[in-house]
C-alpha positions as CSV (number, residue, x, y, z in Angstrom):
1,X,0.8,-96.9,237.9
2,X,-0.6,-94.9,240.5
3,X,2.2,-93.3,242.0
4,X,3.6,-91.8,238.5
5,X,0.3,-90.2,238.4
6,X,0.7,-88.6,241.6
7,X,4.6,-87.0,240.9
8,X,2.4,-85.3,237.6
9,X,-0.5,-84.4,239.6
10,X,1.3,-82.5,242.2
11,X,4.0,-81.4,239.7
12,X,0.8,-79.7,238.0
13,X,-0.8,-78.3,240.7
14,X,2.7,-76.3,241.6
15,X,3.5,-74.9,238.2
16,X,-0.4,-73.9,238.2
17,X,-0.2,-72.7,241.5
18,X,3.3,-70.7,240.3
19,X,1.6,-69.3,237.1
20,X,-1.8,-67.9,239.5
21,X,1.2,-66.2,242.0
22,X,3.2,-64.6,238.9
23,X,0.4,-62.9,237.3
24,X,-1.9,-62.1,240.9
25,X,1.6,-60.2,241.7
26,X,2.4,-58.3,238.1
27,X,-1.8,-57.2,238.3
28,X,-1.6,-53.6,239.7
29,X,-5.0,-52.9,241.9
30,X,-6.9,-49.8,240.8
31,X,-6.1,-47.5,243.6
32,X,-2.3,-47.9,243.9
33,X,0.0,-45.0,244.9
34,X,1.9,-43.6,242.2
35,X,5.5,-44.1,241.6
36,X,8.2,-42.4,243.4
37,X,8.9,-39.1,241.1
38,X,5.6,-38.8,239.7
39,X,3.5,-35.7,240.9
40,X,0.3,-36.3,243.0
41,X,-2.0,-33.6,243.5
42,X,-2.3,-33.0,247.3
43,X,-2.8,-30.4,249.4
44,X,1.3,-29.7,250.2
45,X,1.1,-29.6,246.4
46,X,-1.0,-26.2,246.7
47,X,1.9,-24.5,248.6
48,X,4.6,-22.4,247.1
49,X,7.7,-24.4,246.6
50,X,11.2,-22.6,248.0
51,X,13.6,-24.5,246.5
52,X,14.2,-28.2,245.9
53,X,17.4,-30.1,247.9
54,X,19.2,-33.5,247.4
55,X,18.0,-35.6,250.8
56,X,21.7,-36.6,251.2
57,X,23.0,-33.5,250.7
58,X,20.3,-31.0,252.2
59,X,22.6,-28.1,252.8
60,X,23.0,-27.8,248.3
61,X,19.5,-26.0,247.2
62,X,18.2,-25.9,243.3
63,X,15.6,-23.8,241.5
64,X,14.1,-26.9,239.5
65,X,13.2,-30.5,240.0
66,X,15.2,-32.9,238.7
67,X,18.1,-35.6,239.5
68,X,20.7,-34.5,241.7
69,X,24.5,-34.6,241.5
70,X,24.1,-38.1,243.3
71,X,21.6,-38.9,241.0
72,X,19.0,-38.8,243.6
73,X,15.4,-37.4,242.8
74,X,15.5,-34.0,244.3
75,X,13.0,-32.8,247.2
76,X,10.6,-30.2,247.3
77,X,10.9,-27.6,250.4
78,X,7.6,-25.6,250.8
79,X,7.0,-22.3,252.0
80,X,5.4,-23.8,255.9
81,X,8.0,-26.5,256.4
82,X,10.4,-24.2,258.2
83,X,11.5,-26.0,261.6
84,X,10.2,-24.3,264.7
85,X,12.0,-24.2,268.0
86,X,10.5,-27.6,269.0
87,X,13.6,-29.4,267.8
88,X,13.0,-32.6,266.1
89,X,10.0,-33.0,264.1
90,X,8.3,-36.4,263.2
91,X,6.0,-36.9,259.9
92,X,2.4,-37.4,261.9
93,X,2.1,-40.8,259.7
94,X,5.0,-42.2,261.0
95,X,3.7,-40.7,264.5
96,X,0.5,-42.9,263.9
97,X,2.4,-45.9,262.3
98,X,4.7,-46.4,265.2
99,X,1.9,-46.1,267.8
100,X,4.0,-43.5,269.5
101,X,2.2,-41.9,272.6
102,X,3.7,-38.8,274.6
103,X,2.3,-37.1,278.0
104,X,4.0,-34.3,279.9
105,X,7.2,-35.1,282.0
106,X,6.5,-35.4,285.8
107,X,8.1,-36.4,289.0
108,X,6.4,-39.5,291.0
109,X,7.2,-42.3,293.1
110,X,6.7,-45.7,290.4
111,X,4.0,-48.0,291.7
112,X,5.8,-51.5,290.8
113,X,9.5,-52.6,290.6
114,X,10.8,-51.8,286.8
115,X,13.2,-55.1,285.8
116,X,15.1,-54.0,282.6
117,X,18.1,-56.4,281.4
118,X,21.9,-54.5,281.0
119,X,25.1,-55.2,280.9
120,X,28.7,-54.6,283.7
121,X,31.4,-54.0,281.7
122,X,34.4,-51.8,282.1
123,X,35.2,-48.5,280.2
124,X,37.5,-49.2,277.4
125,X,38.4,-45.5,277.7
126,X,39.8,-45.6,281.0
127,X,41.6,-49.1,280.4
128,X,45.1,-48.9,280.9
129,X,47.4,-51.9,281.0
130,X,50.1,-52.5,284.2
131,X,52.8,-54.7,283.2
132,X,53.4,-56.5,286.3
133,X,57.2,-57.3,287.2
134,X,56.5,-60.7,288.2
135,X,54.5,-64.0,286.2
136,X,51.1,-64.5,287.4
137,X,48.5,-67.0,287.1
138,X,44.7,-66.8,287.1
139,X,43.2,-69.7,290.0
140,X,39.7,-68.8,289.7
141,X,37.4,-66.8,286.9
142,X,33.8,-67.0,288.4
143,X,32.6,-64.7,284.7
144,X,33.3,-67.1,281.7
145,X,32.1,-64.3,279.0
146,X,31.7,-61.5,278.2
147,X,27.4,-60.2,278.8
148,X,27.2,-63.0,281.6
149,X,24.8,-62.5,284.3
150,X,26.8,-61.7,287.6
């Protein structure tokens, strides 16, 4: 008698513990971020918008927001965005997020032995296959595959 009880006790507790997981998740908290698409006052919003691009196709520009040829949610380009002659710029959140530190490049002597892991292998590039005139035979392969320590 006892075990029956048990199977509906624990069969219970899941579904209950199922139903507290399924609404917790559809409950939005108060301070979410809006949806993608939406407009959100911010201070890049105070900034004269160029134009607005497709992010797959950046070179294509348009005078309104709005869905793309793609169908992609076009992209505002503001006024201070331009690129500079630094090259490659990263968004500062993603700088932060990444934990990304930089210093200037110098030239020293390194204090302790760096051991990194790589890889021998030939250039497939300069491969070139010799047909040999005569049958051969392999006696002895001391590397058994391929990315094996030697």
């Amino acid at each position: 008698m006892k075990r029956p009880l048990i199977i509906f006790a624990a069969v219970f507790f899941a579904a209950l513990l199922l139903l507290v997981g399924y609404l917790g998740g559809r409950r939005q908290p108060v301070g979410t971020a809006a949806p993608a698409g939406t407009p959100v006052s911010s201070p890049s919003s105070a900034k004269e918008i160029l134009y607005w691009y497709d992010p797959m196709e950046p070179a294509q520009h348009f005078p309104k927001p709005g869905k793309s040829p793609m169908g992609m949610d076009m992209v505002p380009k503001y006024a201070g965005d331009e690129a500079g002659a630094e090259g490659v710029r990263i968004d500062p959140g993603t700088v932060q997020n990444l934990g990304i530190r930089t210093t200037s490049v110098e030239r020293r002597v390194l204090s302790t032995a760096v051991r990194v892991p790589g890889t021998i292998t030939w250039n497939p590039r300069e491969a070139t296959t010799v047909s040999a005139r005569v049958d051969a035979v392999i006696s002895k392969l001391w590397v058994r595959a391929p990315y094996t320590q030697v």
